[in-house]
KEMI-625383 format. One record per residue: x, y, z of N, C-alpha, C in turn; residue in three letters. Coordinates in steps of 0.05 Angstrom, whole numbers, plus 5000, padded with zeros to 4 digits. Example, Ala and Ser with C-alpha at 12.3 -4.5 7.8 and 13.67 -1.06 7.14 Angstrom:
<pts>
+-------+--------+------+--------+---------+------+-------+--------+------+---------+
| neast | nnorth |  nup | caeast | canorth | caup | ceast | cnorth |  cup | residuo |
+-------+--------+------+--------+---------+------+-------+--------+------+---------+
|  5264 |   4886 | 5156 |   5246 |    4910 | 5156 |  5264 |   4934 | 5156 |     ala |
|  5257 |   4955 | 5142 |   5273 |    4979 | 5143 |  5258 |   5001 | 5157 |     ser |
+-------+--------+------+--------+---------+------+-------+--------+------+---------+
</pts>
This chain:
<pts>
+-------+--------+------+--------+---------+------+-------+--------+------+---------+
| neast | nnorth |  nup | caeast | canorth | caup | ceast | cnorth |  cup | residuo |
+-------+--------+------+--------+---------+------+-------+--------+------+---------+
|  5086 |   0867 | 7490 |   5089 |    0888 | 7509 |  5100 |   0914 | 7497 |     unk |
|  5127 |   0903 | 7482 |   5134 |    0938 | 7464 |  5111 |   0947 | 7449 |     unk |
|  5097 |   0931 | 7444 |   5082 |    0948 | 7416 |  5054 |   0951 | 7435 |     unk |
|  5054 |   0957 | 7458 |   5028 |    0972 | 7476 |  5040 |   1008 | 7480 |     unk |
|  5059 |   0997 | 7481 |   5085 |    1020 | 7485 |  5086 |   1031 | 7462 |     unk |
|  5089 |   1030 | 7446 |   5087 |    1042 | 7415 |  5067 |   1055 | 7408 |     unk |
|  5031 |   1041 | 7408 |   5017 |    1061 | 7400 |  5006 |   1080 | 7416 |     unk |
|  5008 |   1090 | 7438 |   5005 |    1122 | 7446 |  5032 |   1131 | 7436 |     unk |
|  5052 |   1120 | 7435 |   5069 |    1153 | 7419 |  5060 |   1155 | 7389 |     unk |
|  5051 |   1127 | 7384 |   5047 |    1132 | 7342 |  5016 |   1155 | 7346 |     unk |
|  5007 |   1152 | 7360 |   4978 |    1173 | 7359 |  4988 |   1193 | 7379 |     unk |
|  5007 |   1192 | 7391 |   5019 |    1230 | 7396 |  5022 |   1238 | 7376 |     unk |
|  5050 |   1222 | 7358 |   5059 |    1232 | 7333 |  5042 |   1237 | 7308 |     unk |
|  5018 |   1227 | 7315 |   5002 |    1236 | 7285 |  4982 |   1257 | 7296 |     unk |
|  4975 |   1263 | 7322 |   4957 |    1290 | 7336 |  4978 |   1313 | 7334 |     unk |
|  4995 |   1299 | 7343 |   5023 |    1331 | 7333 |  5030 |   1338 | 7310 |     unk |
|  5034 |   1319 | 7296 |   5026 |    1330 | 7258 |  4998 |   1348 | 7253 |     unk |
|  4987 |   1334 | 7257 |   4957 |    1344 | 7253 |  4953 |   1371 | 7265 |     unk |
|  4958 |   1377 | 7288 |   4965 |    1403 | 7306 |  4977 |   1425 | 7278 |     unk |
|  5004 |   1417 | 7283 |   5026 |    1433 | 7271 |  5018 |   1451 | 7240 |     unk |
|  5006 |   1424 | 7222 |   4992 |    1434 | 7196 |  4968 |   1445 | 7198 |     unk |
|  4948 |   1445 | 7229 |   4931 |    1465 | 7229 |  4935 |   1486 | 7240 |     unk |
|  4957 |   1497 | 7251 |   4970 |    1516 | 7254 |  4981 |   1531 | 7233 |     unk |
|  4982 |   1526 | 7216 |   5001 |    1538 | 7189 |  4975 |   1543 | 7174 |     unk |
|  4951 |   1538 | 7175 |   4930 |    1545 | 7159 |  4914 |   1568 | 7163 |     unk |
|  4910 |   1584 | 7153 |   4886 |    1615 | 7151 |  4863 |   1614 | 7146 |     unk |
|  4848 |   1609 | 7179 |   4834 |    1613 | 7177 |  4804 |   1628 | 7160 |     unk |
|  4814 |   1652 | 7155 |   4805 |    1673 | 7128 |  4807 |   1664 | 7106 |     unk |
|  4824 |   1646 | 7099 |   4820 |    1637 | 7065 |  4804 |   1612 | 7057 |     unk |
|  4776 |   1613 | 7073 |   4762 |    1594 | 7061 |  4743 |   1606 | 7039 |     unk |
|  4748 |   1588 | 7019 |   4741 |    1604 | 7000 |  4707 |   1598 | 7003 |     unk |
|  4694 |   1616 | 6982 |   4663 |    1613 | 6984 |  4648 |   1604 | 6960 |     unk |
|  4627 |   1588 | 6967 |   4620 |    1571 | 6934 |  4601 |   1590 | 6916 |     unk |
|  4594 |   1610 | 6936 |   4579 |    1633 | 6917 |  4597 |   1653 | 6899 |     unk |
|  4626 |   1649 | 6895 |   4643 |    1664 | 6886 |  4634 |   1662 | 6848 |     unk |
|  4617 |   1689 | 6839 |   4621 |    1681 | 6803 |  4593 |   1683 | 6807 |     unk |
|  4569 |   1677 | 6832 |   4542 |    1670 | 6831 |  4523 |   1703 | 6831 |     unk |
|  4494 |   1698 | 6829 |   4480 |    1724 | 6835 |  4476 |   1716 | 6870 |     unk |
|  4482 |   1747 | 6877 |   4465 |    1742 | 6904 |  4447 |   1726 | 6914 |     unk |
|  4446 |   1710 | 6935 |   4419 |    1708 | 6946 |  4394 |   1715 | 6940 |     unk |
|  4375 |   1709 | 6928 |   4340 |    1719 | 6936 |  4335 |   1729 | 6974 |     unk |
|  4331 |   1755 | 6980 |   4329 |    1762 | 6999 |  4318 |   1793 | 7000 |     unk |
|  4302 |   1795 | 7028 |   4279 |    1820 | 7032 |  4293 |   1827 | 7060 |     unk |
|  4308 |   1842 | 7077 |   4308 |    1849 | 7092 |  4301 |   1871 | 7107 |     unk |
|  4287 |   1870 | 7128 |   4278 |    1903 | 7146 |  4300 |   1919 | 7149 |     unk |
|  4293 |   1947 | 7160 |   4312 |    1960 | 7172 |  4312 |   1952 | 7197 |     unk |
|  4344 |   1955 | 7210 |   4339 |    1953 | 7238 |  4322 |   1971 | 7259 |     unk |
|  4303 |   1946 | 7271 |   4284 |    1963 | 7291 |  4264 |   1963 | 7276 |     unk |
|  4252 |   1958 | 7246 |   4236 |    1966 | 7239 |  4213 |   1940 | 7223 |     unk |
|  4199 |   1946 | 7217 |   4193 |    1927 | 7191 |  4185 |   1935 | 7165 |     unk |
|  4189 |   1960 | 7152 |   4194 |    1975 | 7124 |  4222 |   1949 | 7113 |     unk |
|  4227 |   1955 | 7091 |   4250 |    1945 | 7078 |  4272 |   1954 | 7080 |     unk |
|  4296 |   1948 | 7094 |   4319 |    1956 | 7090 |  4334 |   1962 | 7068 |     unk |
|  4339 |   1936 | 7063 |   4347 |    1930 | 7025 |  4343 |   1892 | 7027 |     unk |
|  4333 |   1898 | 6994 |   4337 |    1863 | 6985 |  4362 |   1864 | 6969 |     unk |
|  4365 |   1838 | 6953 |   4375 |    1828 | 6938 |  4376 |   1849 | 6911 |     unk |
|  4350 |   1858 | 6911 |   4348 |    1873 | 6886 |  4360 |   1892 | 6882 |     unk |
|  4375 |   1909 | 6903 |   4382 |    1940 | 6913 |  4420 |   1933 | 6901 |     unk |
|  4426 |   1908 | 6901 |   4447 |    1892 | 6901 |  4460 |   1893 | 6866 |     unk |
|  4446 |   1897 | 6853 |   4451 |    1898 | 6827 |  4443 |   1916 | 6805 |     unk |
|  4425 |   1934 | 6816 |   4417 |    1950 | 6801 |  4428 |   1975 | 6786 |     unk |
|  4455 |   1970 | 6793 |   4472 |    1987 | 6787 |  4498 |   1979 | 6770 |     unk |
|  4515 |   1991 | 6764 |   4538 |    1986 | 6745 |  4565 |   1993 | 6764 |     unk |
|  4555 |   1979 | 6789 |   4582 |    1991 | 6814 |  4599 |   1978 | 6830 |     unk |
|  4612 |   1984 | 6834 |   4626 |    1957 | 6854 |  4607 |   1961 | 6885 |     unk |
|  4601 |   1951 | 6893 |   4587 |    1950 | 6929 |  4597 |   1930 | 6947 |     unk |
|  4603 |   1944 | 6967 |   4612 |    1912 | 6991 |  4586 |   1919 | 7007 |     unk |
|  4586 |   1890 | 7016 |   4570 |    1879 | 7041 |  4577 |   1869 | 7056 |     unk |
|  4575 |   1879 | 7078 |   4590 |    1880 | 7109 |  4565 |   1870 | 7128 |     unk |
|  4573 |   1842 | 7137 |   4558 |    1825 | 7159 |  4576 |   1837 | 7181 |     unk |
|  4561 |   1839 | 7201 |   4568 |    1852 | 7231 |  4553 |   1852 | 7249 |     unk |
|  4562 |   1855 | 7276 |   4545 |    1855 | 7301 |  4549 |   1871 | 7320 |     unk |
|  4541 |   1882 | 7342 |   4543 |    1895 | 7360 |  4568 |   1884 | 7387 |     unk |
|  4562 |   1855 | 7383 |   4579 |    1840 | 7398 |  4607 |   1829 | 7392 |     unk |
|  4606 |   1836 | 7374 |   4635 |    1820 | 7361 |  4649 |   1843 | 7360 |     unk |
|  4672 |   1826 | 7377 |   4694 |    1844 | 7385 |  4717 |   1856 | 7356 |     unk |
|  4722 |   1838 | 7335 |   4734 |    1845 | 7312 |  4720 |   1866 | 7300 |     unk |
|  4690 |   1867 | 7303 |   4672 |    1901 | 7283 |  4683 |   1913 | 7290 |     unk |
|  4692 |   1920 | 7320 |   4695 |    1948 | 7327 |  4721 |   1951 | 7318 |     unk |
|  4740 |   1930 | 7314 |   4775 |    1934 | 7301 |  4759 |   1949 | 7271 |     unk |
|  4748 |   1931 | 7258 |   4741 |    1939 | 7231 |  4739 |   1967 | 7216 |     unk |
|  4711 |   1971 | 7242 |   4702 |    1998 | 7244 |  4707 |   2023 | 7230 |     unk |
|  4732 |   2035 | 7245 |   4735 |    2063 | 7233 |  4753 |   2055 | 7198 |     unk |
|  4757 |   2034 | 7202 |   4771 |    2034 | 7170 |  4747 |   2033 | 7148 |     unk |
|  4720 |   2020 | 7153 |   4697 |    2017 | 7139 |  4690 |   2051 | 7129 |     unk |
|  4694 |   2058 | 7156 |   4693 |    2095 | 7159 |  4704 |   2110 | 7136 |     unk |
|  4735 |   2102 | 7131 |   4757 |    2111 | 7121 |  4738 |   2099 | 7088 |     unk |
|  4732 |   2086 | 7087 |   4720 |    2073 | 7058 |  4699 |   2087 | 7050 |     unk |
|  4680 |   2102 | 7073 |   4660 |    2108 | 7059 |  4667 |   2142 | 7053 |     unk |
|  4688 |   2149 | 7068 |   4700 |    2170 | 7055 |  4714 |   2172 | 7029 |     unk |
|  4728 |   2151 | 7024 |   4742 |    2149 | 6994 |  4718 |   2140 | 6975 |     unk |
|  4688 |   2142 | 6984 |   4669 |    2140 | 6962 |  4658 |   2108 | 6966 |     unk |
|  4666 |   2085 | 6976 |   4655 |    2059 | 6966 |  4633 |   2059 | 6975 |     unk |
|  4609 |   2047 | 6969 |   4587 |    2037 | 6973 |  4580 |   2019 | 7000 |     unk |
|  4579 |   2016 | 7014 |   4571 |    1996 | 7029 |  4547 |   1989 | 7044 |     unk |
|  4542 |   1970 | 7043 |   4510 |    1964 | 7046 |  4525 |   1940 | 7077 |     unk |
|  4505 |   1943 | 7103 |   4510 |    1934 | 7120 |  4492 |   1920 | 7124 |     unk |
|  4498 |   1890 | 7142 |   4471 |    1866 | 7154 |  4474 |   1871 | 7183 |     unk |
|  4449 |   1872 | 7201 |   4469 |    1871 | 7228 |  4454 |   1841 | 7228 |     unk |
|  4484 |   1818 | 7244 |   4475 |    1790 | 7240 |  4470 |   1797 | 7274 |     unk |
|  4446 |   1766 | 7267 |   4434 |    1759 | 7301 |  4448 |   1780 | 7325 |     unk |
|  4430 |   1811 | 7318 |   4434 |    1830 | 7341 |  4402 |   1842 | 7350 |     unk |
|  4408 |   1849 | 7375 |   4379 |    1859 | 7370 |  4383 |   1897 | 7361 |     unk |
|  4358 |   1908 | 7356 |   4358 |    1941 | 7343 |  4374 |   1954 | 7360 |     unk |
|  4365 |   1954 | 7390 |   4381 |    1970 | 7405 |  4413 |   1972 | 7407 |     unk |
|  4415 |   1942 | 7407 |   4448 |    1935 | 7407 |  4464 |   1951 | 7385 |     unk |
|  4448 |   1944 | 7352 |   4465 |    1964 | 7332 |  4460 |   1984 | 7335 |     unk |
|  4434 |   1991 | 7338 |   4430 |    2023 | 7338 |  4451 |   2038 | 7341 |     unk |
|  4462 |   2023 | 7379 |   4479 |    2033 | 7394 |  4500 |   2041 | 7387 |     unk |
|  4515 |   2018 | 7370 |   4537 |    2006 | 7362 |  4551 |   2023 | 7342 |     unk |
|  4523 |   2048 | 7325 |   4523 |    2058 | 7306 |  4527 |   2081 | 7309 |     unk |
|  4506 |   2099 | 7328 |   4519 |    2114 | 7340 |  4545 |   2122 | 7353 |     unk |
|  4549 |   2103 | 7368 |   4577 |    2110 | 7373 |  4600 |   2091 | 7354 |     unk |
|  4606 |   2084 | 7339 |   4620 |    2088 | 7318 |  4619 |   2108 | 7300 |     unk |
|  4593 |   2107 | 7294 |   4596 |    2128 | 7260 |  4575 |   2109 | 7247 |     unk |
|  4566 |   2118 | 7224 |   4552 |    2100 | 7207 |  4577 |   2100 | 7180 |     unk |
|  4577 |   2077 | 7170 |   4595 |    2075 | 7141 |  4579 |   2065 | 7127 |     unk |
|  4553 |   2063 | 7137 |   4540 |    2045 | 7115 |  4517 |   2056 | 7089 |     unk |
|  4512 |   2055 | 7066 |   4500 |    2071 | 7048 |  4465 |   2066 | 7063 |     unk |
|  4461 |   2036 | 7065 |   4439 |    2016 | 7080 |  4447 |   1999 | 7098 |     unk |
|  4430 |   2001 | 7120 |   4428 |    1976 | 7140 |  4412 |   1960 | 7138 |     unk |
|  4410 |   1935 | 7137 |   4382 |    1916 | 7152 |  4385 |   1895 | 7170 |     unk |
|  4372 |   1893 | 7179 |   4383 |    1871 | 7208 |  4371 |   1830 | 7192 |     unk |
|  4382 |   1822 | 7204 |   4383 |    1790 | 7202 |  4380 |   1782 | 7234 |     unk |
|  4360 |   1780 | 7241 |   4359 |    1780 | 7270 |  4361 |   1745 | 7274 |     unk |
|  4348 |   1735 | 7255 |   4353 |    1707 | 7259 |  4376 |   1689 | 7242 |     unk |
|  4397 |   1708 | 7226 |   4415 |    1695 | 7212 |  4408 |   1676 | 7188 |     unk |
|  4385 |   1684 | 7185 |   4373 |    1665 | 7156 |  4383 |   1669 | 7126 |     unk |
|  4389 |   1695 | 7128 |   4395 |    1713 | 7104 |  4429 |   1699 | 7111 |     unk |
|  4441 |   1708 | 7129 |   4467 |    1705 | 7129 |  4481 |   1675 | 7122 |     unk |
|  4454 |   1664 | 7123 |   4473 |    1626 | 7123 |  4464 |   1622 | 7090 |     unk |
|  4448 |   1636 | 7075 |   4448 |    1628 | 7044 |  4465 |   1640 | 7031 |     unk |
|  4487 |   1661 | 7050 |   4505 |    1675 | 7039 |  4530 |   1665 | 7046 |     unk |
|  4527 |   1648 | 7068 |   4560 |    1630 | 7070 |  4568 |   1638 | 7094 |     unk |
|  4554 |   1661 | 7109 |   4573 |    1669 | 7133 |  4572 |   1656 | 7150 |     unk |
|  4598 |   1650 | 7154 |   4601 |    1629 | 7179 |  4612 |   1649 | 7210 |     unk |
|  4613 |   1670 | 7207 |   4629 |    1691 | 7236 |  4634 |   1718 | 7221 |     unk |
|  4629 |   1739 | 7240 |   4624 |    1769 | 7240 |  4653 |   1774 | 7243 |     unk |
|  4664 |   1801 | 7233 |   4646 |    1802 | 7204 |  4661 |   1788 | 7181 |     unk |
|  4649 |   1789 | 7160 |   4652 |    1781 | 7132 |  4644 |   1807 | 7114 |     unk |
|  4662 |   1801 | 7096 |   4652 |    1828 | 7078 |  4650 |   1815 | 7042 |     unk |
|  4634 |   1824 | 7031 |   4632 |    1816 | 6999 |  4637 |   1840 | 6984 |     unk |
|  4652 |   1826 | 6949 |   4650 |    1844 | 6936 |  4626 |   1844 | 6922 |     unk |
|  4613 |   1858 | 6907 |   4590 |    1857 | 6893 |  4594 |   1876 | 6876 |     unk |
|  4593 |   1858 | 6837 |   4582 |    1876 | 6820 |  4552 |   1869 | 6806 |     unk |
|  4535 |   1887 | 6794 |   4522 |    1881 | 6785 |  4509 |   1850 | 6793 |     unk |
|  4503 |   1852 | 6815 |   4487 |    1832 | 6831 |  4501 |   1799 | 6833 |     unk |
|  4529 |   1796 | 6823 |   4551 |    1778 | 6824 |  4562 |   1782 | 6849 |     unk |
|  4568 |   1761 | 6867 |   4587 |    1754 | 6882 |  4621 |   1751 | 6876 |     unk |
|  4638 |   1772 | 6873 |   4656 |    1766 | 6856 |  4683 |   1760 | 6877 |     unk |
|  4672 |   1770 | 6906 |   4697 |    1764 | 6929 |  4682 |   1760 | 6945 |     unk |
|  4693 |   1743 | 6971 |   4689 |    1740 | 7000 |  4721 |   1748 | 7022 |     unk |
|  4718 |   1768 | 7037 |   4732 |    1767 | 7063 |  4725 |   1760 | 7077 |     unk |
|  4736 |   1736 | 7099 |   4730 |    1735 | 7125 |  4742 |   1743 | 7145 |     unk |
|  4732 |   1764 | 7158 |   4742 |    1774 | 7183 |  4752 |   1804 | 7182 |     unk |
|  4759 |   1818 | 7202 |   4769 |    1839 | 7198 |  4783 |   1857 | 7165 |     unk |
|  4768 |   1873 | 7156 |   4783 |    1883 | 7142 |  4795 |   1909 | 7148 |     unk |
|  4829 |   1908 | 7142 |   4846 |    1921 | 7158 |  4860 |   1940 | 7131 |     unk |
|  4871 |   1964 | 7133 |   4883 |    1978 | 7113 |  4896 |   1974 | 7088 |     unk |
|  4921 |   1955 | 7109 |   4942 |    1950 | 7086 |  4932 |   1926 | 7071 |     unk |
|  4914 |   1907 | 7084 |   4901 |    1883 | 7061 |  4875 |   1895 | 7048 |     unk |
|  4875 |   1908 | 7053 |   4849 |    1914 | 7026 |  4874 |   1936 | 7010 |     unk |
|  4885 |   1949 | 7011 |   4904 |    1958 | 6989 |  4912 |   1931 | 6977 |     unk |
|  4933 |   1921 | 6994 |   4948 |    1896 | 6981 |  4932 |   1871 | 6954 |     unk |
|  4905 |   1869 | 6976 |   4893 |    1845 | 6972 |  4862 |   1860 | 6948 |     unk |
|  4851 |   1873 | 6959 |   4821 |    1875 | 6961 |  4819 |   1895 | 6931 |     unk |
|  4841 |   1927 | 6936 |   4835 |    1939 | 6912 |  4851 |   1923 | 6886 |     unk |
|  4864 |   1905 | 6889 |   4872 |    1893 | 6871 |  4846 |   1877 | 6852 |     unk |
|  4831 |   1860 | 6866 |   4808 |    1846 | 6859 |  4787 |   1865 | 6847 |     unk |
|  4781 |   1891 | 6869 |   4759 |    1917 | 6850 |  4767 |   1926 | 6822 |     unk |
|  4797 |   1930 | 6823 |   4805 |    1947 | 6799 |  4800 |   1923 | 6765 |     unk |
|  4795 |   1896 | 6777 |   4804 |    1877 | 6755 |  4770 |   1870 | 6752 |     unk |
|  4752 |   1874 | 6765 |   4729 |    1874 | 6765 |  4711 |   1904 | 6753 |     unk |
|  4731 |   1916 | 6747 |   4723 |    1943 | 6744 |  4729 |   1945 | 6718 |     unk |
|  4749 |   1935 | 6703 |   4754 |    1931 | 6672 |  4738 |   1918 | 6659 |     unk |
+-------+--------+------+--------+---------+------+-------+--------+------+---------+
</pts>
């Protein structure tokens, strides 16, 4: 009879462990297995359109650092993102944008009234492009040199971590 009594508290006590240490974990630092790899093979439209947005190829052809910024019209964290992406394309960076599973109108929208920060857009309307790239949730942002995957962020990128965190990784990729 004690030991009926015993195991619901021994499996509280191990769901409340289990709780506690997934609480202490960050979300954002899963790391990505494309980190060191070439891009994806990929052709994407512009949004709204069916010309080419940018591929894969647009991704390396250069001797530059470039981020790629997955985003959507719906996701409430882009619009946190937003004007700092802004602030980036003023200090010069490159950025090449996906809009994930949105439709044209939605970004169009989205674009207009934000601002554009982006050098190129192309839409991923079905997320096909985005799952050979690892993204698991809007947005994500990559570093890209020379058609290498050399960082992944997930989620909002915010001022003081891309100082802290992000130009630390460009500047060591840039030597």
């Amino acid at each position: 009879m004690r030991l009926n009594m015993f195991i619901p508290f021994a499996i509280f006590c191990l769901l409340s462990a289990a709780l506690f240490v997934g609480l202490n974990l960050n979300p954002g630092n899963i790391p990505s297995a494309l980190i060191n790899d070439p891009v994806p093979e990929f052709s994407l439209p512009i949004v709204g359109g069916e010309e080419i947005g940018f591929s894969s190829n647009d991704l390396g052809a250069e001797d530059e650092v470039i981020l790629v910024n997955f985003f959507a019209s719906w996701c409430a964290p882009c619009y946190v993102e937003h004007p700092f992406l802004m602030k980036l394309k003023e200090r010069g960076y490159k950025i090449y944008g996906v809009s994930y599973k949105d439709k044209a109108r939605d970004t169009n929208g989205f674009i207009e009234r934000q601002g554009n920060p982006y050098y190129k857009i192309a839409a991923d309307e079905m997320g096909r492009v985005s799952i050979d790239w690892g993204v698991y949730g809007v947005p994500e942002t990559y570093i890209i040199k020379n058609g290498i995957i050399m960082y992944k962020h997930a989620g909002p990128i915010h001022e003081m971590e891309f100082e802290d965190k992000i130009i630390p990784i460009i500047e060591s990729i840039e030597q």
